[in-house]
Each structure stands twice: as structure tokens, then as C-alpha cells.
N, C-alpha and C positions, 0 to 999 in steps of 0.2 A: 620244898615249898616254893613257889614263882613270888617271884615278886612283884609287890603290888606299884599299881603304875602310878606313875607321879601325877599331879596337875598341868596342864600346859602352861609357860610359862607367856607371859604378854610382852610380845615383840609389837613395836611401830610398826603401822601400815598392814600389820595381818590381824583376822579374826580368826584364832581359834572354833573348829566344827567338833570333832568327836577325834578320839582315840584310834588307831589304824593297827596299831599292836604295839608288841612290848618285848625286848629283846631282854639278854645278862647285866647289861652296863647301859642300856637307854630306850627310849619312849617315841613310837613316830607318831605323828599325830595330820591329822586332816585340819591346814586352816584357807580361810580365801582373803586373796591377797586382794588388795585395794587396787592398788597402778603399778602394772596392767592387771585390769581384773581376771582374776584365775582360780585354779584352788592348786593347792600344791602340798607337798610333805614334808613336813618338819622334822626333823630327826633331832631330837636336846638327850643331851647324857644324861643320866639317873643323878639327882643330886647328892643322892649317898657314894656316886663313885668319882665324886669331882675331887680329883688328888694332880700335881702336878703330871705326873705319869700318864693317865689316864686322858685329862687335856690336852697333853701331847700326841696322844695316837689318833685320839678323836682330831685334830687338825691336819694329822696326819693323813688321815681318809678324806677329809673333807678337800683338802690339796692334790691328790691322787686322783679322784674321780673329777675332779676339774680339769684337770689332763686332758680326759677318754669323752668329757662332755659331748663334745662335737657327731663323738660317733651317732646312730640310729639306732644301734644294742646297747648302749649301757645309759644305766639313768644320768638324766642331767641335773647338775648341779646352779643353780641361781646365784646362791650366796653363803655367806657365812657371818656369822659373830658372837656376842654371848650377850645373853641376856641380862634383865633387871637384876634375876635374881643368883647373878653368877653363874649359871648352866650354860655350856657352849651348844651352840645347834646348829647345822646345817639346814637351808631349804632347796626343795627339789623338786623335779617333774612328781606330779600324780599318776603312779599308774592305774586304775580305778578296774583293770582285770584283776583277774585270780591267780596267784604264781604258777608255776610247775607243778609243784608238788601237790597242789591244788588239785589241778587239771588232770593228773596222770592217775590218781586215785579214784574219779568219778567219771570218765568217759576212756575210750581206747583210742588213743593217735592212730591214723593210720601212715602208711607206710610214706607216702606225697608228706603229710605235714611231720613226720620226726627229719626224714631228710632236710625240709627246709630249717624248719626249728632250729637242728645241729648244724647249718650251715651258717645260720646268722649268729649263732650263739657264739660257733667260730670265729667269726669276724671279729667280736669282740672281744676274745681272749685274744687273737692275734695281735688285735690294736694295742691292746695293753701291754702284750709281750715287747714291741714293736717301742712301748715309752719307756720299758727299763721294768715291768709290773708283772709282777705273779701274784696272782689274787689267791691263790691256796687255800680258798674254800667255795669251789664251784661247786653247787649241790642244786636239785630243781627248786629247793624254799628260796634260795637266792638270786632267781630268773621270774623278775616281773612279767604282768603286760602290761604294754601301754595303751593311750586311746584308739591305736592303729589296730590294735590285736598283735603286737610285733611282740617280742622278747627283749627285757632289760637287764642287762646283766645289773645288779648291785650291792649292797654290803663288802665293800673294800676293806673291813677293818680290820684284819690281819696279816694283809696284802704288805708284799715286802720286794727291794728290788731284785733282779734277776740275779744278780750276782751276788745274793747275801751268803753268807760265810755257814750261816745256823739260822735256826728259829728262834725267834725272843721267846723270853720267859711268859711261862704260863701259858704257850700255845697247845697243850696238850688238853689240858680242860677243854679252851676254847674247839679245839676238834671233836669233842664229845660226845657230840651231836650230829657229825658229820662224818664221822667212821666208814656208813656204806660206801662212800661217795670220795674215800682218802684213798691213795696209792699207798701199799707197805711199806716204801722210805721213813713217810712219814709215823709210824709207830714205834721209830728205832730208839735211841736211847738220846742220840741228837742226830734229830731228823733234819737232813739233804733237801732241800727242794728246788726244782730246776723248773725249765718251760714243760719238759716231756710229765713232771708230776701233773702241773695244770692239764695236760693231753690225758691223761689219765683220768681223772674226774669229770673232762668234760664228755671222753669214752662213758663214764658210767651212767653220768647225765642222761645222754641220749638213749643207753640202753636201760632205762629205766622207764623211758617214757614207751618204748616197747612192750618193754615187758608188763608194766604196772606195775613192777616193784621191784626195790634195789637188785645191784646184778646178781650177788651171794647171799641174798634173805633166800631160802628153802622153805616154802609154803609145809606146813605141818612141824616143823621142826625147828628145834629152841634157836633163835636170832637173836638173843646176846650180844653186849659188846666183844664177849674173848673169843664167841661162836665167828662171828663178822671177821674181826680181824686175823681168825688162822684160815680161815677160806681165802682171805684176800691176800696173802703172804702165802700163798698152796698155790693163785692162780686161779680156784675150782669157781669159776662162772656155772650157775645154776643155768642150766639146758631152757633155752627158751617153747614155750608151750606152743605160740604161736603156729602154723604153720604157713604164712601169707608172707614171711621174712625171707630175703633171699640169699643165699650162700657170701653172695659176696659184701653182704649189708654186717651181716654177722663174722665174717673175715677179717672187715674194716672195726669194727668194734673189738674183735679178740686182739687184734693187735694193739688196739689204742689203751688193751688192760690187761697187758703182760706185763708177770709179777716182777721182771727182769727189765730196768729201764730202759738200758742199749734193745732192745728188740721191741721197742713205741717208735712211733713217730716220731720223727724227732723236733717236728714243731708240731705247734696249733695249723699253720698253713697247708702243708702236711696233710693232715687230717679230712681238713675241709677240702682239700684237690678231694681225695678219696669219697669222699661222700658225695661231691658233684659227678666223681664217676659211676657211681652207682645212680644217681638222679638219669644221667644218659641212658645207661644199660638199659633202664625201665622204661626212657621215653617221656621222664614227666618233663617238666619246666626247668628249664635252668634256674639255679638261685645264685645271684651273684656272692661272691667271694668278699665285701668291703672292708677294704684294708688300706691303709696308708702306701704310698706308694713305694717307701722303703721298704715293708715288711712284705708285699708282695713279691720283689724279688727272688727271682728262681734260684731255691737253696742249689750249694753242692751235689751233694745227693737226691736231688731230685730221682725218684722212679721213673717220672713218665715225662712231664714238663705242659707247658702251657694248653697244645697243640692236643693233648691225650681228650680233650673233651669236646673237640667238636669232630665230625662226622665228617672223612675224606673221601670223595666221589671217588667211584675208580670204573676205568672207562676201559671196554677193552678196544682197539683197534684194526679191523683186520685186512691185510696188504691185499687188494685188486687187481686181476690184471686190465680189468673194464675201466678202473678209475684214472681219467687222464689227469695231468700233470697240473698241478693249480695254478688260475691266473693271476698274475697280477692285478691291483686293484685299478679302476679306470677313474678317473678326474671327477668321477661324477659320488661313485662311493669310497673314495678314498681314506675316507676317513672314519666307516665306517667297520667294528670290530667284525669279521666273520668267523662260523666256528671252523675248527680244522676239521679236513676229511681223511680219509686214507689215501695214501701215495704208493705208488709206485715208479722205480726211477728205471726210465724207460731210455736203450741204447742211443749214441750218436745217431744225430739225422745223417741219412746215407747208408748206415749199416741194414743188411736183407734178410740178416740172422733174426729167427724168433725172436720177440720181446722177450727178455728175463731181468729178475731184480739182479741187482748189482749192488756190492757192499756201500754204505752212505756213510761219510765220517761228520760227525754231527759238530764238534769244535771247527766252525766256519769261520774265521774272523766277522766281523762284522764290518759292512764297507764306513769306511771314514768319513764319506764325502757327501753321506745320507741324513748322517745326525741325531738316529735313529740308536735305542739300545735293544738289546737282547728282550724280548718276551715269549710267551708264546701265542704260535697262529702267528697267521702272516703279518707281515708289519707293513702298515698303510704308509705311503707314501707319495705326497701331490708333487708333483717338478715343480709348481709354481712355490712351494712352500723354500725349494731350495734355492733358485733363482726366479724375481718375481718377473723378470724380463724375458728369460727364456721361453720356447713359444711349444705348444703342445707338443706339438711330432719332430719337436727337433732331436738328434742322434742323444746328445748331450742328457735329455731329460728320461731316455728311454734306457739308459745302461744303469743307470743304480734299480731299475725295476728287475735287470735281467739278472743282476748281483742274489737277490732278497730270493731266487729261487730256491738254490741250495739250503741256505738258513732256515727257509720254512720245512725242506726235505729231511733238515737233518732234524729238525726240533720235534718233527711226527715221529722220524724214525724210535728218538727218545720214548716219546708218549705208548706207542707201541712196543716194545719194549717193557716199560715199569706195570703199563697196563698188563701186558698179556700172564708176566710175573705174576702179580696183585691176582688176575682171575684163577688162576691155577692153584694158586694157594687157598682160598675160601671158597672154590669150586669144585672141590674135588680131586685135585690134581695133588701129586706126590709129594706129600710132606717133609721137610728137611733135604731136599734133593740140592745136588752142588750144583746144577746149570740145567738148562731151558734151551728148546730152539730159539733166535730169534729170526727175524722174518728177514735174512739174509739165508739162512740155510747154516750159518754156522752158530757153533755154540758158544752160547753167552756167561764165562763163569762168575757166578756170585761168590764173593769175599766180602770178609771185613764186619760181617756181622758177628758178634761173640755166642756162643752158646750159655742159655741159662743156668745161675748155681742151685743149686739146688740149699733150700734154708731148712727144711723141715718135713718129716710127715707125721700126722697124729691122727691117729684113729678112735673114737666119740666112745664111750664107756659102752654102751651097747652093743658095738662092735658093727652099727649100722651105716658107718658113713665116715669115707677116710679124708682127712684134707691134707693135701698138699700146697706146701711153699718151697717158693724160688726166688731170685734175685738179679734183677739186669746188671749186669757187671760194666756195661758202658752204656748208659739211656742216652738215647736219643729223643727228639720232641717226634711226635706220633706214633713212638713206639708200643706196639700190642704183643698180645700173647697168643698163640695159636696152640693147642694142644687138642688130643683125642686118646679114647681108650687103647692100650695096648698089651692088654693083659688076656686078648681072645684071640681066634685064630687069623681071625681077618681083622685090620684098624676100627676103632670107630669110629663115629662122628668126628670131625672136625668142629671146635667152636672158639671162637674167637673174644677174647676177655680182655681188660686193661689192666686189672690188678693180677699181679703174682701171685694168685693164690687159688685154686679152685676145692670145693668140696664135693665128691663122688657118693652121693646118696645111693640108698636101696642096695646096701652089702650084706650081704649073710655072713655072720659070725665067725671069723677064720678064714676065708674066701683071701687068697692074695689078689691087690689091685693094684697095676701098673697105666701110667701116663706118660704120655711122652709131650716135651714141650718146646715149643722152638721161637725166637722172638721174632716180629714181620715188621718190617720196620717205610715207611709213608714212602720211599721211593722203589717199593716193591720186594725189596732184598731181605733174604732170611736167614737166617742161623744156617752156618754149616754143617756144625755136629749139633744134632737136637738130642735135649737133655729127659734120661728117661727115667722116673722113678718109681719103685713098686712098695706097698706095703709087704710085712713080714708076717 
């Protein structure tokens, strides 16, 4: 039977409006504040659970979420104290939308708003991570709106610090109600929680607002609590019905609720990279990442790293023998950036032999006497900037321009080079191959890339769709995934992905399916031995 809701109690300077809901242990209510005039939400513990214990957690929350105030995702906290009649309450932002769980029941998110949704929501499990806080009951009833239409994370009240040893007493009740949405740890005998469980719930979160309903509820079929909790200690994620979801959006979610904690994310930040890489893949909007700037710091094990979400031109370049030798820039646009063109390094003046290319050694010192650092394209250079007396056409002003020739020679040679690498791989050209012409005529070997490990293959109950995982065993920043079918007589497609993970739709039941996959890494350079995996 619910319990029935208290009276509001009369705090100075607020008017009591109506009742807003009614939780286990306490009462929010709508009142409007005097100065500054507002309306805001009071939260007062139930007066039947005011016991010293109970005072103390309730402070306890009320202190925690005053922490995360500052963020834009979690509700903010005004004040605190206790009332006339002995009841402690907290007051807080109004959020005057409809929660999650709300929302996700009477309309269908689409694909644009769960990415951004999950990406703010992140922000603010990270922040909290980031102050020592595991909130351990993320669920969509506990993600506000506010007047923005944005997401607030709230209800702190069994939130405990990062490094707690166990769960205080009585959290298992308290879960109760929040089963869909717990990671299996937590149903153990003394339930473990770490950052990766919070990634887990906020995994379910989001795939809930997908799907319409929890991950492991099976439409037709008995959702119990002992039903819910052997599905979620099994793994068995109920198959999304949808078909508008794309492999790697559901890749990024099976991970984030893997029954086995070492194979999650291992942060919230984590999580949200992977969801802003999916926002790429598809082209929508970026959603910023808002994190305190300690907890954004690029983990250890980063996957990909900063660099994995923005979009790197790739230019090919090709050697001329029509293209003459670049000028120097003249007094008048000197300072002026021009784009590079193609070179060709054409024999000593004097020689009557054919023009031919000649190897270019691109480590040129840099002349001292210029002032000038390394960039790329030419590097402008005024005489009068170096000597303001020196007179235009004197000797002295015209040798640091003859210096800047080779430097710009050898910096294209580069560009041509990483360029011609980078087209050959997403053009068509031979996958996992050890070396390339470059445009010397000799060949250019690629090392030092590692070949992918291979994490996993699992093939979908149907038998209609195999996924494969892998693992960069040294990330670099802009590193991609390049794979294609190789289970047919000739390669297939080549496509190009960020996350380690692809799924191979439209298989017929039994049908072996093999990939091959190799990492491409932002200066052109790719795996030596590319890694091939087949289903059985």
C-alpha cells in the first residue's frame, strides 16, 4: 500500500503550491519562492521516517548533489535546513518537464535525440564520478527535464563514494524498483559497485529509450523480479524490434551491459567518446562531452583518443613533371599563407640530361638565421622582418629564401607520401599490403603499426547476423578500423569504422563468415599483418 503524502511543511520566504510526487522515505512538493521570485522543489523526508539514520542520509544527498550543482545535467540544489516541524528538506531547481520514463512510454525517441540524451546524461555521471560519486541508481524515472528541455540527473539518495568497500544496509529494498536498470553485481549477496556498474545503468538508460522498454522486459512474457534478474546475470538483452538502430549504436550499448564488468567500459567518459562516435558515423550534430577538466583527461586505455571524432582531409598529391619548382614568396605577399602544390625536384642547373625525380630527404634542418619554425607549405619570410635595414635585393636578404626551398620540397614530399598511402587504402587499393610506391620510384616500408586482437565473435540466436570484436593493442589518436568481407572468392567492400566492432547482417543460418581487419592509422600507415576472423 503507498504511502500517503504528508502536508507540506511552512518554511520562511516559500509558499507551498501542490504536491509534485511522493517517494519511500519523502515528499517533493511545488512551492514559489519570494526573493528571487521562482518556483522551485522542495524535497522534506516523510515525518514518520525522521530517525537519526535517516536525517543523516538525507543530508547526506542534500551535500552530494551540491557538489554536481554547477553542472547543466543534474538538478541544482539552492538550500537546505529543517523545518518548523522537525522535517529536513532540501530545495531545488524546478524541472516542470516530464522525466524519462515518462517520455519513453508515450512517444518514440529517435535516433538524433537518444544519442544526444545519452551523451548529456554522460556528462553527468562523469562529473559525479570525477567528485568521488556513484549514484547507483540511474534509471529513466530519475532523469528530469528542465525548463531547457535538457536532462537532470537526480535522486542522489543512495549514491555512495567511488571507493565504498560494500553497500549500506537496506539497499537491496531500495533497488526494488530499479532491477531493469541494476547491473548483476549488484544482486549478489554483498553487492560491489564501481564506476563501470554506474556505465551499466546508464547502457540500460539509454537503450530503453530505444527500445520503449527496459533492455530484458520480453513483451509477452512473465517480467518478474526473479524473471528480470536471471536475464540480466544471463546477459540475454531482448533483440531490439526497431529496424532505424545501427550496428554500431547497439555494439556501443552491448558493451556498456556486459553481464561481466572487465568487458564495460571502463568509465562513463568512455562511453560518451563512443556515442559521439556514432553521432559522426551518422552525420548528426556533435553533442559536447561536459566534463570537469580532470575527468576528461584521456584514460590509459583509451580506444581511439580525442582526435577519433573529427573528420581528417586526406589529400592525395601527384608528382608533375610540368609543375615547376615553388617561388619563393615576394615582399609584397610574404606573409601571406599559400596552399602547397606538387613538386618535382628538378636536376642541377647545367645538367642536359632528361629532367627526372630525385630522392628528397625531408629532415632539412631548419635555417637558424630565419627565425622561422617548422610548418607546413612554404614558410613566408620578409628580409626586412630579419634586418629592418637591410635593403631589398641585397645578397644577404635573398639566401635565407634560397635555404626555405628544400624544406618546402621535402614537407610536400611528406604530404605525398601519407596522402597517396591514405588514398589507397579507402580507394581501393590492397589491403594490409607492407609497402607502396612512393613517388621516388623506390619503395616506402610501412612498420610499426600493430595488428588487431581479435576480442570476440557472436552470432544473434537466429543465426542472421554475426558480430565481430577486436582490440587496438597500441591506440593511437585518429586511429580507424578498415575491414571487408573475406569469406568470398574475391574481397569485399572495404568500410571504414571507429569502433572495434562491426556486425555482418543478412547471413543464412550456418553460412561461415569471415573479416579481415586492419588498423589505418592519421599518418597514413596500416597494420602489417591484418587480423582475419571467421564465424564457425
Amino acid at each position: 500500500m503507498a504511502r500517503q503524502a504528508a502536508q507540506p511543511p511552512r518554511i520562511r520566504g516559500l509558499e507551498a503550491e501542490r504536491l509534485l510526487g511522493s517517494g519511500g522515505f519523502s515528499d517533493v512538493f511545488l512551492y514559489r519562492q519570494d526573493l528571487p521570485r521562482r518556483q522551485v522543489a522542495v524535497k522534506v523526508l516523510s515525518l514518520d521516517e525522521v530517525t537519526e539514520s535517516s536525517r543523516a542520509a538525507f543530508v547526506a544527498e542534500a551535500n552530494l548533489m551540491a557538489q554536481l550543482s554547477a553542472h547543466p545535467y543534474i538538478v541544482t540544489i539552492y538550500n537546505a535546513a529543517v523545518a518548523e516541524d522537525g522535517r529536513p528538506y532540501f530545495v531545488m531547481e524546478y524541472c516542470p518537464g516530464p522525466s524519462l520514463s515518462q517520455q519513453y512510454r508515450y512517444r518514440q525517441f529517435t535516433i538524433a535525440d537518444v544519442l544526444r540524451t545519452g551523451i548529456r546524461l554522460t556528462s553527468a555521471v562523469a562529473t559525479a564520478h570525477s567528485a568521488g560519486i556513484l549514484h547507483r541508481d540511474i534509471k529513466p524515472a530519475n532523469v528530469l527535464t528542465n525548463a531547457y528541455g535538457w536532462p537532470a540527473l537526480a535522486d542522489f539518495g543512495i549514491s555512495s563514494a567511488v571507493d565504498a568497500d560494500h553497500s549500506p544496509a537496506g539497499e537491496a529494498q531500495s533497488l526494488g524498483m530499479s532491477i531493469p536498470w541494476s547491473p548483476p553485481e549488484m544482486f549478489a549477496d554483498h553487492p560491489v559497485a564501481d564506476v563501470r556498474s554506474d556505465v551499466f545503468s546508464l547502457a540500460a538508460t539509454v537503450c530503453t529509450l530505444l527500445a520503449g522498454r527496459s533492455p530484458f522486459e520480453v513483451p509477452g512474457q512473465p517480467n518478474g523480479a526473479i524473471d528480470l534478474i536471471g536475464r540480466i546475470e544471463r546477459g540475454t538483452v531482448t533483440p531490439m524490434e526497431r529496424t532505424d538502430v545501427p550496428p554500431s549504436l547497439l555494439a556501443v550499448l552491448r558493451r556498456g551491459m556486459a553481464s561481466r564488468r572487465e568487458d564495460r567500459f571502463p568509465s562513463a567518459i568512455d562511453f560518451g567518446r563512443s556515442l559521439q562516435r556514432v553521432e559522426l558515423e551518422l552525420s548528426y550534430s556533435a553533442t559536447p562531452l561536459d566534463v570537469p577538466n580532470l575527468a576528461s583527461a584521456k584514460p590509459q586505455n583509451d580506444d581511439t583518443g580525442e582526435d577519433a571524432t573529427r573528420i581528417r582531409p586526406m589529400t592525395t598529391v601527384t608528382p608533375s613533371k610540368q609543375t615547376p619548382p615553388p617561388q619563393a614568396p615576394t615582399d609584397d605577399d610574404a606573409t601571406v599563407a599559400r596552399p602547397v602544390k606538387p613538386v618535382t625536384a628538378q636536376p642541377p642547373r647545367g645538367d642536359n640530361s632528361p629532367a627526372r625525380p630525385r630522392p628528397v630527404t625531408p629532415q632539412v634542418p631548419i635555417p637558424t638565421d630565419t627565425g622561422s619554425t617548422a610548418r607546413r607549405g612554404p614558410v613566408p619570410v620578409h628580409p626586412t622582418e630579419q634586418n629592418p635595414d637591410a635593403a631589398p635585393q641585397s645578397e644577404a636578404s635573398t639566401k635565407p629564401r634560397r635555404r626555405i626551398l628544400p624544406i618546402v620540397i621535402g614537407v610536400v614530399a611528406l604530404i605525398v607520401v601519407g596522402g597517396g598511402v591514405t588514398a589507397s587504402l579507402l580507394l581501393g587499393g590492397q589491403q594490409g599490403t607492407e609497402e607502396t610506391q612512393a613517388p621516388t620510384g623506390k619503395p616506402l616500408i610501412i612498420t610499426g603499426v600493430p595488428t588487431p586482437e581479435e576480442r570476440g565473435i557472436t552470432v544473434s540466436e537466429d543465426g542472421s547476423s554475426v558480430t565481430f570484436e577486436w582490440a587496438n593493442p597500441e591506440p593511437e589518436d585518429g586511429d580507424v578500423f578498415v575491414w571487408f568481407r573475406s569469406d568470398g572468392a574475391e574481397p569485399g567492400d572495404k568500410h571504414v569504422v571507429a569502433e572495434p566492432t562491426v556486425t555482418v547482417a543478412g547471413v543464412a543460418d550456418g553460412d561461415k563468415v569471415c573479416v579481415t581487419v586492419v588498423i589505418s592509422r592519421a599518418n597514413g600507415k596500416t597494420s602489417t599483418d591484418p587480423l582475419e576472423m571467421c564465424s564457425t
